[in-house]
C-alpha positions in Angstrom: -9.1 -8.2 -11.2 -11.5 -7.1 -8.2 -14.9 -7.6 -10.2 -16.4 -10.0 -7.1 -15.3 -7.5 -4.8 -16.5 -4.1 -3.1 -13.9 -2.5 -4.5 -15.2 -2.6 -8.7 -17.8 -0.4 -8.3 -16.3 2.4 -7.2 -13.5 2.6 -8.6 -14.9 1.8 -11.8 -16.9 5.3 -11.0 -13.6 6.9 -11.0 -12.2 5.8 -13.9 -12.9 6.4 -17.8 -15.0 4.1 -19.7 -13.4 0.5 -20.4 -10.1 1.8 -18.2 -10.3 -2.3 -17.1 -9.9 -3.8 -20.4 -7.0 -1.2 -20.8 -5.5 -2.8 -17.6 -6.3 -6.0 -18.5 -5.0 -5.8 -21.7 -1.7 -4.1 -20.6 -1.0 -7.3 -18.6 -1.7 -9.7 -21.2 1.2 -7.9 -23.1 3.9 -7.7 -20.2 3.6 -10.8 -18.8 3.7 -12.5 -21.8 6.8 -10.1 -22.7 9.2 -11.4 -20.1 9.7 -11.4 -16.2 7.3 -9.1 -14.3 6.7 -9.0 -10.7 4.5 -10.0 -8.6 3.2 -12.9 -9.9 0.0 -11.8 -12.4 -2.0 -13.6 -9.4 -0.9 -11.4 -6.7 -1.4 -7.8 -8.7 -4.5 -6.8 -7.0 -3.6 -8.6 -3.3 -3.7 -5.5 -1.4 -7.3 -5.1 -2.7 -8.0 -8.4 -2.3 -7.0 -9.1 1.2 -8.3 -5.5 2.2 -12.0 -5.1 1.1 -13.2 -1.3 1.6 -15.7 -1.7 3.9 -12.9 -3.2 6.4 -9.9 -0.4 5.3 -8.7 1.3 8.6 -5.3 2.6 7.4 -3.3 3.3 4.2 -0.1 2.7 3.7 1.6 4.3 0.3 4.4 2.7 -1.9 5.4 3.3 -5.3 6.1 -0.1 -7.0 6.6 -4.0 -6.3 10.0 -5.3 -4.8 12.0 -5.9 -8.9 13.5 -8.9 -7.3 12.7 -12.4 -7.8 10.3 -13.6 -5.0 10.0 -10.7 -3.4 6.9 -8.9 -4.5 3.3 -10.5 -2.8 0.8 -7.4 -4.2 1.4 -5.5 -0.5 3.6 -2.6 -0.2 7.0 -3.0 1.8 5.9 -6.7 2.1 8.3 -9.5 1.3 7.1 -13.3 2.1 9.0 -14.7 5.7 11.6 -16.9 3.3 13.5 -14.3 2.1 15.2 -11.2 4.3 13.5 -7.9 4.7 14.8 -4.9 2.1 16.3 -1.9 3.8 13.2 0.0 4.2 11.2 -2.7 5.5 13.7 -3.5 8.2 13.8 0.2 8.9 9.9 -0.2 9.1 10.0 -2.6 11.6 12.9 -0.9 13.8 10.4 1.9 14.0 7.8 -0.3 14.8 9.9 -2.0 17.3 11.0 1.3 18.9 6.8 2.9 18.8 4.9 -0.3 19.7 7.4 -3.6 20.2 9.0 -6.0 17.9 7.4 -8.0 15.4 9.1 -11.3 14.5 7.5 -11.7 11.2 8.3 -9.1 7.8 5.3 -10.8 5.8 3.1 -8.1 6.3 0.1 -10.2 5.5 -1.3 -10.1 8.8 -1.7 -6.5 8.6 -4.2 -6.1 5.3 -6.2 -9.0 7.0 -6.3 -6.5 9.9 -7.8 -3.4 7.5 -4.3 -2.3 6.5 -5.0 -1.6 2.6 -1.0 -1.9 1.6 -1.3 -0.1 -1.6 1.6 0.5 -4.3 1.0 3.4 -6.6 2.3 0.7 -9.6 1.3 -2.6 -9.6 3.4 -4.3 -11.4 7.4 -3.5 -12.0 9.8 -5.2 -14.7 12.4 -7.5 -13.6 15.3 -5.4 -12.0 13.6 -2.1 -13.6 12.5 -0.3 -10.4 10.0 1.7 -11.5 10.0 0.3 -15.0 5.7 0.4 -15.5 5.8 3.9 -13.8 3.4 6.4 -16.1 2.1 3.7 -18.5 -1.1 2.6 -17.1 -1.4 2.2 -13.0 -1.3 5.7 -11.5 -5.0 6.5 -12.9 -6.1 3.2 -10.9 -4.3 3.2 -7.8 -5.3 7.5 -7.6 -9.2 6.2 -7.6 -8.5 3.7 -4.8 -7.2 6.6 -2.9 -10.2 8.9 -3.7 -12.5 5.6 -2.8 -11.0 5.4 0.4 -11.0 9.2 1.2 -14.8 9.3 0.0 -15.5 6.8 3.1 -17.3 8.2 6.0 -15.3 5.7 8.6 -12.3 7.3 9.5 -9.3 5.8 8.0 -5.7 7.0 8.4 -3.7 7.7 5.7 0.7 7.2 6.4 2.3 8.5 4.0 6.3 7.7 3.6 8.6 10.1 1.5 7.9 12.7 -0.9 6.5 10.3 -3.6 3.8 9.6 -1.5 3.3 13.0 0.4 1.8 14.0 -3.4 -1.3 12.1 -2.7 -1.9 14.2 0.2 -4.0 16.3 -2.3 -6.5 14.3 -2.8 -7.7 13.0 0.9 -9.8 15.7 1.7 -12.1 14.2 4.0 -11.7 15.8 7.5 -12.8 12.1 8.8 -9.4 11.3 8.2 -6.3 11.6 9.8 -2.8 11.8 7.5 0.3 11.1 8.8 3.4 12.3 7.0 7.3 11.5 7.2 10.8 10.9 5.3 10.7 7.6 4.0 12.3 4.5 5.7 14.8 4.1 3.1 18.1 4.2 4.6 18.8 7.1 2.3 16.4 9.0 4.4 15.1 7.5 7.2 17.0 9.5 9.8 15.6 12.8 8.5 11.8 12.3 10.5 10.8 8.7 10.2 12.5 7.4 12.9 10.7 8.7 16.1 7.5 9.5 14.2 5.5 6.8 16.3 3.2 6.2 13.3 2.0 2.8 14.4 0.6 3.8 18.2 -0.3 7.4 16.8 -2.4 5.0 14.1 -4.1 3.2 16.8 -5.0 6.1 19.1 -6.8 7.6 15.9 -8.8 4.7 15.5 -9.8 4.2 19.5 -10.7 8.0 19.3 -13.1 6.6 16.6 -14.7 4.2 17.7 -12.8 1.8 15.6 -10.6 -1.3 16.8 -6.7 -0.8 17.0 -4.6 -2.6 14.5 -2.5 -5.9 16.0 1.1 -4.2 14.5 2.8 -6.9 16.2 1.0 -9.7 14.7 
């Protein structure tokens, strides 16, 4: 998990006594059960990659890519070998519109930047979208967000789609700037996301705050 990180702490403040072993224990029992995504070594990436001291934006998703190969523990992320998903590619046309194009979909480069790319779920059943929803995640991933909120360095918070417009509730630090929109899914990605200029309205934030811009096109 994130014991040897500077994320256990505080979210273990967040959380109910033993929650861990609950979490722990939850993956022994679905990975052992049949095909669940992303690989049990990539579950915490985004956590990993992102530590909280260096977390300068949040980006929101709900679960892991059910595909095989797909999921890497980032949200929207897929690895360079295989083609971007529909939202992703309708992530990076936005992108490509607000700031310029970036050639590469592996969004790795971005958490190593301070981009915590958080899913709500952190694991998903093969082909089951949203197959480990309610069973043991949401209390987690809710005390990351309340972590992160609880930071005095302004961070900003982009929030896709109605699932994740529900966390909006609990970033109540006025450090913090939240940026909302229709998700990129094709299904709804012409109702607001495209023109929202999250990216460049991201990075002004951050200069305003005495923070350094994020490299969206690396």
């Amino acid at each position: 998990m994130v014991e040897h990180s500077s994320w256990h702490r505080a979210i273990q403040e967040q959380l109910p006594e033993h929650y861990f072993g609950k979490i722990n224990a939850f993956l022994d029992q679905v990975y052992q059960q049949g095909q669940v995504y992303p690989p049990r070594e990539k579950v915490f990436a985004a956590l990993q990659k992102t530590p909280l001291e260096e977390v300068k934006v949040v980006i929101l998703g709900q679960d892991p890519y059910h595909g095989p190969g797909q999921a890497q523990g980032l949200s929207f992320s897929v690895p360079t070998n295989f083609p971007a998903p529909p939202s992703l590619q309708n992530i990076l046309k936005e992108l490509g519109q607000d700031l310029g194009e970036k050639k590469d979909h592996d969004l790795t480069s971005w958490a190593e930047q301070g981009v915590l790319l958080l899913n709500a779920c952190l694991t998903v059943p093969a082909g089951q979208a949203n197959g480990h929803a309610g069973l043991i995640w949401e209390p987690f991933t809710d005390a990351v967000i309340k972590v992160v909120n609880a930071q005095e360095q302004p961070v900003v918070f982009i929030l896709w789609g109605a699932y994740a417009r529900k966390k909006k509730a609990m970033i109540t630090n006025p450090h913090h700037l939240v940026l909302e929109s229709a998700h990129p899914s094709p299904l709804s990605s012409y109702r607001g996301f495209f023109g929202s200029r999250p990216f460049s309205k991201a990075n002004h934030f951050l200069a305003e705050n005495g923070r350094a811009a994020i490299d969206w096109l690396r």
